[in-house]
N, CA, C and O atoms as CSV, one atom per row, in Angstrom:
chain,resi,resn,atom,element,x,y,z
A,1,UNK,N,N,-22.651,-1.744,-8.400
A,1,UNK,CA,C,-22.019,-2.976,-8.788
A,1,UNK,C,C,-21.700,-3.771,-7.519
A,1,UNK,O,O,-21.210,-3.293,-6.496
A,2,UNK,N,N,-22.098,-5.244,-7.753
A,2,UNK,CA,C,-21.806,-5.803,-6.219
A,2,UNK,C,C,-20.265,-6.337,-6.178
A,2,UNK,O,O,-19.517,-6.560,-7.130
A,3,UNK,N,N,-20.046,-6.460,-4.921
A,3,UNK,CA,C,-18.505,-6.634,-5.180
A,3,UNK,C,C,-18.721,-8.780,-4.452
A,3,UNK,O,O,-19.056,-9.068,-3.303
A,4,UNK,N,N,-18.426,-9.721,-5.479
A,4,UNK,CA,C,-18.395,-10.652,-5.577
A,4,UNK,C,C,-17.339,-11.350,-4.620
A,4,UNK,O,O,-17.486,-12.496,-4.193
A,5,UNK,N,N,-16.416,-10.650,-4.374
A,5,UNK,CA,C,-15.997,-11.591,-3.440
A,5,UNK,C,C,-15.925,-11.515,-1.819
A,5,UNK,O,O,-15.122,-12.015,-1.031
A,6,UNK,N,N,-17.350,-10.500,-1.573
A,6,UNK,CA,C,-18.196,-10.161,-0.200
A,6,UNK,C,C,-18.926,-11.517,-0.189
A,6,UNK,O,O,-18.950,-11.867,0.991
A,7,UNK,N,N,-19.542,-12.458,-0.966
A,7,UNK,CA,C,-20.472,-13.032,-0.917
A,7,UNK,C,C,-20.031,-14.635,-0.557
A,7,UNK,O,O,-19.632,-15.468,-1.372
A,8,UNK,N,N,-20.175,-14.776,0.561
A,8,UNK,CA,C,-19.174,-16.217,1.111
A,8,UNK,C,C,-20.646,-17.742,0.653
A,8,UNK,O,O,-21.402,-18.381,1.384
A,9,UNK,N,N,-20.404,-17.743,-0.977
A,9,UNK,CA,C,-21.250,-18.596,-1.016
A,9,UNK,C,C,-19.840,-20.069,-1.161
A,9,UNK,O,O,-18.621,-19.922,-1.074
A,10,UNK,N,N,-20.557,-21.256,-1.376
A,10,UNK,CA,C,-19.666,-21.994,-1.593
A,10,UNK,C,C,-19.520,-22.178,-3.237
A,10,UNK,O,O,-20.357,-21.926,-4.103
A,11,UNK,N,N,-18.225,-22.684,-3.369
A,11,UNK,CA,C,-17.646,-23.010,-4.831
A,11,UNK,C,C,-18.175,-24.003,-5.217
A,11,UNK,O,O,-18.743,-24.036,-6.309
A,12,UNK,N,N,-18.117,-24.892,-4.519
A,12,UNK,CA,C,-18.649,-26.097,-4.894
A,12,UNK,C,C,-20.522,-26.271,-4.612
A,12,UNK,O,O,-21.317,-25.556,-4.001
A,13,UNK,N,N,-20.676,-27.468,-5.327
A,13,UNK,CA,C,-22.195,-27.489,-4.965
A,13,UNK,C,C,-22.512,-28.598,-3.502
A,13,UNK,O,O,-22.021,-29.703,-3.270
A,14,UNK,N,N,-23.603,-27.719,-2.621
A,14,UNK,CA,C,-23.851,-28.296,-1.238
A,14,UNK,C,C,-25.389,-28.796,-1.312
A,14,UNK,O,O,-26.244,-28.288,-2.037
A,15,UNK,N,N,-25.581,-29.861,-0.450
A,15,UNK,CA,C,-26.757,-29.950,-0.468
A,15,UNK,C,C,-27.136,-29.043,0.842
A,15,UNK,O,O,-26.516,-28.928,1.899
A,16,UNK,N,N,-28.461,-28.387,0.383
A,16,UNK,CA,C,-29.598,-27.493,1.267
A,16,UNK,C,C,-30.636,-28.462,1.786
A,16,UNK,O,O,-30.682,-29.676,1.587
A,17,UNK,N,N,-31.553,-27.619,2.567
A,17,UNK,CA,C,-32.617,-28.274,3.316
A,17,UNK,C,C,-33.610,-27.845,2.259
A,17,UNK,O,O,-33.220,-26.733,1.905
A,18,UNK,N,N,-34.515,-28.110,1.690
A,18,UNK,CA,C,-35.122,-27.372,1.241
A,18,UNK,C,C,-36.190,-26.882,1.520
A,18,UNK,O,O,-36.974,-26.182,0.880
A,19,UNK,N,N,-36.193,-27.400,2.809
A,19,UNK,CA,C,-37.535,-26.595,3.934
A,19,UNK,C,C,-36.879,-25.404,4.262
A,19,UNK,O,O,-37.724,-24.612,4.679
A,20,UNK,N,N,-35.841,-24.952,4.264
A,20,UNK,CA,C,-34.382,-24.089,4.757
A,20,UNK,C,C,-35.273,-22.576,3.282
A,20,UNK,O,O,-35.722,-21.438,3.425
A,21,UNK,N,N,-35.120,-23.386,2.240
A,21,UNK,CA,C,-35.428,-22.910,0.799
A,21,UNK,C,C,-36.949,-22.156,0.562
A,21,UNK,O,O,-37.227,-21.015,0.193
A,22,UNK,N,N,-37.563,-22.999,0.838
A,22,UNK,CA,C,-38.539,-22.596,0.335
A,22,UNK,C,C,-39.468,-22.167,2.022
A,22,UNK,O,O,-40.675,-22.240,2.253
A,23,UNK,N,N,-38.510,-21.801,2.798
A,23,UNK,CA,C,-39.319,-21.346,4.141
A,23,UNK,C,C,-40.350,-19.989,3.670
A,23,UNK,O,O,-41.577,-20.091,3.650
A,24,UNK,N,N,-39.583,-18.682,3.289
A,24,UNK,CA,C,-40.154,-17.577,3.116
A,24,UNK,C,C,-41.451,-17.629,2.333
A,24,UNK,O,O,-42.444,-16.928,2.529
A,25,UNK,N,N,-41.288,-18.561,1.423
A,25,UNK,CA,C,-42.347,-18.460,0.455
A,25,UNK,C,C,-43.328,-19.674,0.282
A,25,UNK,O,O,-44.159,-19.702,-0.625
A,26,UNK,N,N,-43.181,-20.674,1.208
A,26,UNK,CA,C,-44.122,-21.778,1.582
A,26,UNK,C,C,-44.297,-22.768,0.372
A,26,UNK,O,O,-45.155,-23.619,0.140
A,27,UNK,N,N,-43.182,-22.356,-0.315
A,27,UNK,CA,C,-43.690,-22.806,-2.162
A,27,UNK,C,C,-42.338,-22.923,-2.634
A,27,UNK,O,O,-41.765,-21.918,-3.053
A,28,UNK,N,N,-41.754,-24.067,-2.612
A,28,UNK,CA,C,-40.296,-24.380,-3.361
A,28,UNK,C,C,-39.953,-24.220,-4.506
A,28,UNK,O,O,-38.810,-24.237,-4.962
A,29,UNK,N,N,-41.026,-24.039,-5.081
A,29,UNK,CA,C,-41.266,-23.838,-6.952
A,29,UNK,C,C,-40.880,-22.472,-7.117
A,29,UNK,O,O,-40.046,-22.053,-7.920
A,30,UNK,N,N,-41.752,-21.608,-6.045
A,30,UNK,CA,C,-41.583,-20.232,-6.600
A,30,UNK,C,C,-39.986,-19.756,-5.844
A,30,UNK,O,O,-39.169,-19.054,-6.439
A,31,UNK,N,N,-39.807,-20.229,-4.633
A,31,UNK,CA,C,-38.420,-20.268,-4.138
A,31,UNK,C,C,-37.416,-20.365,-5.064
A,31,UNK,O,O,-36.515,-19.553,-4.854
A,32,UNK,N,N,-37.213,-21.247,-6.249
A,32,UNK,CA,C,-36.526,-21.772,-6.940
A,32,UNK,C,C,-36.631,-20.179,-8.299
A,32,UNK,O,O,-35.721,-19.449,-8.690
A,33,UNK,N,N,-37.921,-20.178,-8.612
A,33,UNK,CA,C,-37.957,-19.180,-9.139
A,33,UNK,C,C,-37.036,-17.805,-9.151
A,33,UNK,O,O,-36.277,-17.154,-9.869
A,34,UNK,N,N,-37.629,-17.831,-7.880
A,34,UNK,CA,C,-36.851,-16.190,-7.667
A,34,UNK,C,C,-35.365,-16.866,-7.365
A,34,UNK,O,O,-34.765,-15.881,-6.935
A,35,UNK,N,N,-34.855,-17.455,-7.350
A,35,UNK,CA,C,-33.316,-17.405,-6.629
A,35,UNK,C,C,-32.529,-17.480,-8.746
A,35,UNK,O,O,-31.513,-16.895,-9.120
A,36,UNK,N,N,-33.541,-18.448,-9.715
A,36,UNK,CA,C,-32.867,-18.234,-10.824
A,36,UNK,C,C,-32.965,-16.905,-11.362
A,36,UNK,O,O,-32.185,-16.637,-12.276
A,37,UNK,N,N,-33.508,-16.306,-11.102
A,37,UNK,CA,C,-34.149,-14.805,-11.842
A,37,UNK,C,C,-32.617,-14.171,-10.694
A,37,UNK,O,O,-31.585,-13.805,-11.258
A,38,UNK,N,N,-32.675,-14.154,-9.843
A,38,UNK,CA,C,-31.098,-13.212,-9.065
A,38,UNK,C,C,-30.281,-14.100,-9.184
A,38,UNK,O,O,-29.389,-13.904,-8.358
A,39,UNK,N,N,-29.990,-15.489,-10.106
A,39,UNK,CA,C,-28.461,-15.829,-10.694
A,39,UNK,C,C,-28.599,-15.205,-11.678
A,39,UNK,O,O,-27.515,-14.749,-12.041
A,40,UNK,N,N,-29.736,-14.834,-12.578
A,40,UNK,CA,C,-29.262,-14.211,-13.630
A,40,UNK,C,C,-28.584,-12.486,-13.531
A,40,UNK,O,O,-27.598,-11.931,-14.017
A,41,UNK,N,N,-29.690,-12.069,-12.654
A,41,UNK,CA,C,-28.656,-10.861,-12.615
A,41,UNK,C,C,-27.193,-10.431,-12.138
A,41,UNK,O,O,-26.423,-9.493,-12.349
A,42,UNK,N,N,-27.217,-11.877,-11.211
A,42,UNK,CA,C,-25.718,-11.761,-11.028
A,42,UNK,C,C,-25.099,-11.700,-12.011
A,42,UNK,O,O,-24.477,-10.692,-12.349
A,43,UNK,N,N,-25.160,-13.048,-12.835
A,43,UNK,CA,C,-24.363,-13.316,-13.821
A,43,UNK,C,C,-24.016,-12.029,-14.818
A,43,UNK,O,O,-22.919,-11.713,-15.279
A,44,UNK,N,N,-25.204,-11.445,-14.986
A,44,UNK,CA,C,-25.113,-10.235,-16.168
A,44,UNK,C,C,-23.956,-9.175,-15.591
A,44,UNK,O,O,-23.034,-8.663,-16.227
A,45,UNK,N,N,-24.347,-8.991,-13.997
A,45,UNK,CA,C,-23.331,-7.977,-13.266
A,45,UNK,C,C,-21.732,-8.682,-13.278
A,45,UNK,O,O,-20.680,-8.044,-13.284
A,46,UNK,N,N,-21.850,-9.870,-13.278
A,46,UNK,CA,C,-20.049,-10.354,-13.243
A,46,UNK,C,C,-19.871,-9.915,-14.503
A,46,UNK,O,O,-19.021,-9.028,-14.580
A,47,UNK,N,N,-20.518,-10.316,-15.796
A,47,UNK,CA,C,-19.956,-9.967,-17.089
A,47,UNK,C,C,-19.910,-8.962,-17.454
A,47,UNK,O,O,-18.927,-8.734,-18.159
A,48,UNK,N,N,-20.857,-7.829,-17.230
A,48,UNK,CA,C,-20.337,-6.196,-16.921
A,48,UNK,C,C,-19.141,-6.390,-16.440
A,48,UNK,O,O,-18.249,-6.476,-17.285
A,49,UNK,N,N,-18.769,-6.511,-15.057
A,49,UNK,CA,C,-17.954,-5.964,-13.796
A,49,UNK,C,C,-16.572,-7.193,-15.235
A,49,UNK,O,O,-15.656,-6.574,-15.775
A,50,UNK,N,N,-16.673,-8.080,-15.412
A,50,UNK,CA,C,-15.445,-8.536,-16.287
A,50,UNK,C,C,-15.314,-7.797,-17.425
A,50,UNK,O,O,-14.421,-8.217,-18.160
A,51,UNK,N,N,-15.798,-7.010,-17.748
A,51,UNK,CA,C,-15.807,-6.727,-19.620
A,51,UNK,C,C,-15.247,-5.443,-19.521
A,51,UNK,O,O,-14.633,-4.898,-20.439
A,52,UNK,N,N,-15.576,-4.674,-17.774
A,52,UNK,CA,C,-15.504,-3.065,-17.657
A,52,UNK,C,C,-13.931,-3.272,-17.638
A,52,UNK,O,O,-13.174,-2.672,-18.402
A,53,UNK,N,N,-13.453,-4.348,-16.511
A,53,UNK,CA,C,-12.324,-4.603,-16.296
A,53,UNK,C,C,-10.769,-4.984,-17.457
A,53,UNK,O,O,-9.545,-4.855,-17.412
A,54,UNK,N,N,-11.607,-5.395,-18.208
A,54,UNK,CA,C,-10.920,-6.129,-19.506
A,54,UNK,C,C,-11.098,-4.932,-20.311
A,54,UNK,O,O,-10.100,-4.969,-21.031
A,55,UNK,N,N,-11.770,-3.868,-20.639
A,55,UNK,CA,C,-11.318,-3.078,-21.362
A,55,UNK,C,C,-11.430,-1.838,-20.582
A,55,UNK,O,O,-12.257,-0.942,-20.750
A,56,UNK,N,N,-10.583,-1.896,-19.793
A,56,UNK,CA,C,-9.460,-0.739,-18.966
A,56,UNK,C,C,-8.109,-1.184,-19.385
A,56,UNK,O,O,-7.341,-0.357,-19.877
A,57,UNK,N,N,-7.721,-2.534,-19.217
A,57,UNK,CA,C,-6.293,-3.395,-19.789
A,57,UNK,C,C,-6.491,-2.916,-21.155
A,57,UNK,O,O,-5.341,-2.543,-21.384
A,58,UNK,N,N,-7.182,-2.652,-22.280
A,58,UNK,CA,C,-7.438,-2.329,-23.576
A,58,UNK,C,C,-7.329,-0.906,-23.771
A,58,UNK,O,O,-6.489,-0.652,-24.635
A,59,UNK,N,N,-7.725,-0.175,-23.415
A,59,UNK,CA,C,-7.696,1.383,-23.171
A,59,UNK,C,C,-6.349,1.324,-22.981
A,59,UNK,O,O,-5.681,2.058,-23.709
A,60,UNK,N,N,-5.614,0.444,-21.965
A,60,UNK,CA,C,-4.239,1.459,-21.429
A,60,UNK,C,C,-3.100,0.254,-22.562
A,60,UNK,O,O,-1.881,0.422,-22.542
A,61,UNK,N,N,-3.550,-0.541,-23.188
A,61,UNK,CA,C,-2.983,-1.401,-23.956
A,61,UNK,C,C,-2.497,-0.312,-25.436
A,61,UNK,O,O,-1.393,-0.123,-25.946
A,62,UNK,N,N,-3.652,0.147,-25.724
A,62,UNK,CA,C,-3.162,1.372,-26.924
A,62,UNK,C,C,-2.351,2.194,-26.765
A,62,UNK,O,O,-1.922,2.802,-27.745
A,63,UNK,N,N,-1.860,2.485,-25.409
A,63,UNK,CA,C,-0.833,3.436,-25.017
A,63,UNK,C,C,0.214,2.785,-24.886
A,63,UNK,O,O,1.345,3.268,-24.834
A,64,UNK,N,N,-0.026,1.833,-24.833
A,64,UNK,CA,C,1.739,1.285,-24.409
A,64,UNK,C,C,2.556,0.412,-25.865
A,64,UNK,O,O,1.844,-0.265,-26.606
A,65,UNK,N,N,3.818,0.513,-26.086
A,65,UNK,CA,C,4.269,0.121,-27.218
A,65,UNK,C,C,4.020,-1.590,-27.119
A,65,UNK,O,O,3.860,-2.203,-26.064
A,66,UNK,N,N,4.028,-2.089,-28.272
A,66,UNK,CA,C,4.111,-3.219,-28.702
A,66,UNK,C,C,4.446,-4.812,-28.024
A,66,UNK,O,O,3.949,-5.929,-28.164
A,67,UNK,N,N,5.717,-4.150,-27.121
A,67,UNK,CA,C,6.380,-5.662,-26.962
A,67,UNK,C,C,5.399,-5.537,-25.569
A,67,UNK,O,O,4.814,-6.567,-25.232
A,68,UNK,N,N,5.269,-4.713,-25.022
A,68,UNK,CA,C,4.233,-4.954,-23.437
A,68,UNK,C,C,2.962,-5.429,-23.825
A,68,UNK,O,O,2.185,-5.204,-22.897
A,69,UNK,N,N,2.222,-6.149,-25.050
A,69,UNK,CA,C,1.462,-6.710,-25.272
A,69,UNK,C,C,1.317,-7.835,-24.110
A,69,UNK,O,O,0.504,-7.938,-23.191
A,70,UNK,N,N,2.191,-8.471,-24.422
A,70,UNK,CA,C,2.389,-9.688,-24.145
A,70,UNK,C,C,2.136,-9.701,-22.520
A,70,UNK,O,O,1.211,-10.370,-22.059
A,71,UNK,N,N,2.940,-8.986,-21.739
A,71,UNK,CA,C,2.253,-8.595,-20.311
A,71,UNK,C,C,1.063,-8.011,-20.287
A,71,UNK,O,O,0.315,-8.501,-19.440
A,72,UNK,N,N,0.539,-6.992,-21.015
A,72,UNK,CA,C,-1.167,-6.907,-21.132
A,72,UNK,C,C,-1.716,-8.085,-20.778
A,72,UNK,O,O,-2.171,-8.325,-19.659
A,73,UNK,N,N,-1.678,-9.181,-22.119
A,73,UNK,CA,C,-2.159,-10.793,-22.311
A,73,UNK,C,C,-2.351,-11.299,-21.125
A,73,UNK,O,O,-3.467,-11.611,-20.708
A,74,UNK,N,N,-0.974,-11.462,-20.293
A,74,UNK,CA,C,-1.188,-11.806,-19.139
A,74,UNK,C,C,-1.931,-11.569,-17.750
A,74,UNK,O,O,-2.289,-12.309,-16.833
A,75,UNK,N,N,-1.995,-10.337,-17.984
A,75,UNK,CA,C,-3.068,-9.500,-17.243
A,75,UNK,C,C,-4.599,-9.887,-17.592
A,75,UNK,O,O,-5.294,-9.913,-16.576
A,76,UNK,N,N,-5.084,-10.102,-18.433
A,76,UNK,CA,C,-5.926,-10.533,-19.934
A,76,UNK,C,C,-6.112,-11.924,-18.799
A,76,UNK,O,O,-6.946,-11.707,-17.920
A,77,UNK,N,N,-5.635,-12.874,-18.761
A,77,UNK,CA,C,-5.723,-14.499,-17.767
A,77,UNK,C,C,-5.380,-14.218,-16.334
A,77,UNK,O,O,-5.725,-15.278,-15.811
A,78,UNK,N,N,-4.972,-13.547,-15.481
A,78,UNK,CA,C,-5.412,-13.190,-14.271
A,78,UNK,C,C,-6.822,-12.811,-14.260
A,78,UNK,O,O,-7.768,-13.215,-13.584
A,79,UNK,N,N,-6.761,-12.272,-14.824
A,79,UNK,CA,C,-8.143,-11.153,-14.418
A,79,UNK,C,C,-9.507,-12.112,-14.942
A,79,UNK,O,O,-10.644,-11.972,-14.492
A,80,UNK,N,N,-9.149,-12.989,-15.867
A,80,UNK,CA,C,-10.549,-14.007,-16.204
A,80,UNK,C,C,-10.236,-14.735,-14.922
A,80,UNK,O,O,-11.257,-15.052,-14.312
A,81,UNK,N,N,-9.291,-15.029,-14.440
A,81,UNK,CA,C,-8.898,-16.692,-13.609
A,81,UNK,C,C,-9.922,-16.303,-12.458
A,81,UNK,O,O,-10.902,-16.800,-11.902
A,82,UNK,N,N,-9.098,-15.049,-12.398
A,82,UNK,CA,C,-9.956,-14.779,-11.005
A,82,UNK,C,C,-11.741,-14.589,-10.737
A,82,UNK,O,O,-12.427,-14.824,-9.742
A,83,UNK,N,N,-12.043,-14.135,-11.909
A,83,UNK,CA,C,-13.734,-14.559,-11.682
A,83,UNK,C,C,-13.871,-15.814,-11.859
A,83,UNK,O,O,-14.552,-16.351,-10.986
A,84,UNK,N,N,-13.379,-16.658,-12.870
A,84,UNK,CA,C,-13.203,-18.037,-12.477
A,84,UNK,C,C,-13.160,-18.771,-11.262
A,84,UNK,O,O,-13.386,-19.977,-11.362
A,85,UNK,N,N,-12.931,-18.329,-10.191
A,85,UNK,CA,C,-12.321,-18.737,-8.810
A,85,UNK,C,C,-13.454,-18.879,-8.478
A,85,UNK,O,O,-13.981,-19.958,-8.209
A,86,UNK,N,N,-14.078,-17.571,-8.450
A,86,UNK,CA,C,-15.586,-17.012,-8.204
A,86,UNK,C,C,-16.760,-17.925,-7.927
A,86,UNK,O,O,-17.182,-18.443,-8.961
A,87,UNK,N,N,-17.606,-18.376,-6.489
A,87,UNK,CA,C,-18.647,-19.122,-6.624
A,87,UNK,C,C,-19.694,-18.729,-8.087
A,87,UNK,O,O,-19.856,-17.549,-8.398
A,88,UNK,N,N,-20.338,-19.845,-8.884
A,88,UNK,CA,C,-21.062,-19.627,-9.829
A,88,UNK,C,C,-21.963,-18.617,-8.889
A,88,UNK,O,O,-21.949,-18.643,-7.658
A,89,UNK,N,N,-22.864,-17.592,-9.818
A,89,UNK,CA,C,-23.873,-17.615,-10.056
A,89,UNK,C,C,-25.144,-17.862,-8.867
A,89,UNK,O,O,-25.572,-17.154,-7.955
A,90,UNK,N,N,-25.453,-19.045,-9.306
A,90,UNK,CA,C,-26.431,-19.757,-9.003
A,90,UNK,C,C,-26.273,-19.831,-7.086
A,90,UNK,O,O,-27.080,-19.653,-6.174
A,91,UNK,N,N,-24.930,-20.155,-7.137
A,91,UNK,CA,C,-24.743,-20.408,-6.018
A,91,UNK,C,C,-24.289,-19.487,-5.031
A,91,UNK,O,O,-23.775,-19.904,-3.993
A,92,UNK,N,N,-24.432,-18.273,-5.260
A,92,UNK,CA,C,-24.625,-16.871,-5.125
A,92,UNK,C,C,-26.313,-16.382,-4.511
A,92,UNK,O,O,-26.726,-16.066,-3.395
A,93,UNK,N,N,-26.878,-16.498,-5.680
A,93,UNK,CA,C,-28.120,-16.256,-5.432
A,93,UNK,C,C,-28.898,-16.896,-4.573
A,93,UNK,O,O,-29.996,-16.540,-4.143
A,94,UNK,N,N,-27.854,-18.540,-4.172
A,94,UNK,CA,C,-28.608,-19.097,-3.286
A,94,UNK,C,C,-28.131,-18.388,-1.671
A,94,UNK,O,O,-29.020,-17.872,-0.994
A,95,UNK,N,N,-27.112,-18.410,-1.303
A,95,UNK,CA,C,-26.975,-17.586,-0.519
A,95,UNK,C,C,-27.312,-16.860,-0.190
A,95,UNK,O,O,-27.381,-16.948,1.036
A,96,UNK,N,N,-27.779,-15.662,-0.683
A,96,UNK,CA,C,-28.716,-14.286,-0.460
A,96,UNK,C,C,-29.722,-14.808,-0.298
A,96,UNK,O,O,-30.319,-14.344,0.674
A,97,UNK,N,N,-30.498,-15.999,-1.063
A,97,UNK,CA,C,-31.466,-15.879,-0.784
A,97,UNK,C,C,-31.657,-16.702,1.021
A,97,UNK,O,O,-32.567,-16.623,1.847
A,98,UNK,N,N,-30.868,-17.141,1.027
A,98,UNK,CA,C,-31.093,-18.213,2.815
A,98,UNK,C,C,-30.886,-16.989,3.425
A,98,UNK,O,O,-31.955,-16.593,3.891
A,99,UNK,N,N,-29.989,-16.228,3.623
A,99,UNK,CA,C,-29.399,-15.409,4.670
A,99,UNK,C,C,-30.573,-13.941,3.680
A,99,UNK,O,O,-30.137,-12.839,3.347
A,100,UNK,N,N,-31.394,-14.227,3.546
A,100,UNK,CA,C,-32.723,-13.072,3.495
A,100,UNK,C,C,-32.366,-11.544,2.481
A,100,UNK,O,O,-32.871,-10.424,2.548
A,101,UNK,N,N,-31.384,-12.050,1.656
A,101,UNK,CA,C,-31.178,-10.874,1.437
A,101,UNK,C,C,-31.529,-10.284,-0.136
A,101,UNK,O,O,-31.124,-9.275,-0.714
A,102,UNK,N,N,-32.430,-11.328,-0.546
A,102,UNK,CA,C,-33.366,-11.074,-2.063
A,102,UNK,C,C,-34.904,-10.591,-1.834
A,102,UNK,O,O,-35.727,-11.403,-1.412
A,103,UNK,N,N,-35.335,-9.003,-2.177
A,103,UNK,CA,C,-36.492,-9.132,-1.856
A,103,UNK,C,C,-37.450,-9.379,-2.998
A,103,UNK,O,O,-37.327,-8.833,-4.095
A,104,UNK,N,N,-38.238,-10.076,-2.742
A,104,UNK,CA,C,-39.345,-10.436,-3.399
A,104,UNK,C,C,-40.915,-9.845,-3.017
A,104,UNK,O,O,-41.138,-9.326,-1.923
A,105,UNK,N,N,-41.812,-9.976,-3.916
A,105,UNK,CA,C,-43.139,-9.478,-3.481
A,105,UNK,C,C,-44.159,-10.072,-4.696
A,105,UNK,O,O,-44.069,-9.816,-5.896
A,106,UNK,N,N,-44.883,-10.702,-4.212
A,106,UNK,CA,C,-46.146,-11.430,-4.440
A,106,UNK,C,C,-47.277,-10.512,-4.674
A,106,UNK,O,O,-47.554,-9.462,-4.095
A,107,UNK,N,N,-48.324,-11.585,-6.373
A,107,UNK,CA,C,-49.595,-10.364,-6.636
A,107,UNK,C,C,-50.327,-11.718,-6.344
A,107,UNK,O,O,-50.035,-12.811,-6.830
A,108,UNK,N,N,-51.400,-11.419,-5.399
A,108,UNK,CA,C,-52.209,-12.428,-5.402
A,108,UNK,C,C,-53.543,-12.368,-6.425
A,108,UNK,O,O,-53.724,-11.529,-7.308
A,109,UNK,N,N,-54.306,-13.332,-6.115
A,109,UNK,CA,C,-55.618,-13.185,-7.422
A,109,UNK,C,C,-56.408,-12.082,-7.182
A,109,UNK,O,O,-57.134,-11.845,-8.148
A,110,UNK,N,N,-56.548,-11.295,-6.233
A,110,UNK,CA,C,-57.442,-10.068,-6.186
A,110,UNK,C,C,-56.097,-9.136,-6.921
A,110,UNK,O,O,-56.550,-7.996,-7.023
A,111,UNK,N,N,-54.754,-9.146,-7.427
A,111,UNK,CA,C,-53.992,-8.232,-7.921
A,111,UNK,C,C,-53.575,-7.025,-6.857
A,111,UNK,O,O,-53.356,-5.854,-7.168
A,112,UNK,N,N,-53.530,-7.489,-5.782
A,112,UNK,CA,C,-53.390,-6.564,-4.048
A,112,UNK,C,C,-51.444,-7.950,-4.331
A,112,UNK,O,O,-51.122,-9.127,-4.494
A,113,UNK,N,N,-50.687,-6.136,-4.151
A,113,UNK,CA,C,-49.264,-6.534,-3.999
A,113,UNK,C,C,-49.442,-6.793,-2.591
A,113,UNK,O,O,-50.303,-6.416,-1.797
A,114,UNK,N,N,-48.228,-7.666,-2.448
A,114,UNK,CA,C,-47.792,-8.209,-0.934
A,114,UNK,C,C,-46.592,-8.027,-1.219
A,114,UNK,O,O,-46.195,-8.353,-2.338
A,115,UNK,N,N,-45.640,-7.408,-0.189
A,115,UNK,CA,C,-44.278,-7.533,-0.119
A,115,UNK,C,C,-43.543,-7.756,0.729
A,115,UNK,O,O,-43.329,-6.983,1.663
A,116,UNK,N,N,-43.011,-8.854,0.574
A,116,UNK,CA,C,-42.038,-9.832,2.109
A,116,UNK,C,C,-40.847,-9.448,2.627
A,116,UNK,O,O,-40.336,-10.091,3.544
């Protein structure tokens, strides 16, 4: 599981070079490609890594009497806020991918893998 708040992407959206982008792969299209294919797996891993988290508060919620609901709850909106905080996604994957750290590998038309 990656731990999300190692990843110093920005919150907000920046403009890139996109010669910067599509350096490794000479091809901005497929650049673009692979960086949505690793927001998605991010994304899937935050909503794991939120759902594992949110029902641990649920597990220990059945043990505890009634009126500590309500502090559960609250625990319940920290714990979303804070992936909330969280650079999207997208802008995640872009990061890894500038600073080299998505690998990819290419089949060309003879079907001979290449891997970068």
């Amino acid at each position: 599981m990656t731990d999300f708040t190692d990843i110093k992407a920005p919150v907000s959206t920046v403009t890139v070079n996109r010669d910067k982008v599509a350096e490794s792969t000479n091809n901005i299209y497929m650049a673009i490609v692979i960086i949505a294919k690793r927001a998605e797996q991010i994304q899937q891993e935050m909503k794991s890594a939120l759902y594992a988290e949110l029902g641990e508060l649920d597990e220990s919620k059945k043990q505890q009497p009634p009126i500590q609901e309500v502090y559960e709850d609250i625990d319940n909106i920290e714990i979303s806020k804070r992936y909330e905080r969280l650079p999207k996604p997208w802008a995640m994957a872009l990061q890894e991918w500038l600073e080299g750290k998505i690998p990819w590998r290419f089949i060309d038309e003879e079907d001979n893998d290449k891997v970068f």
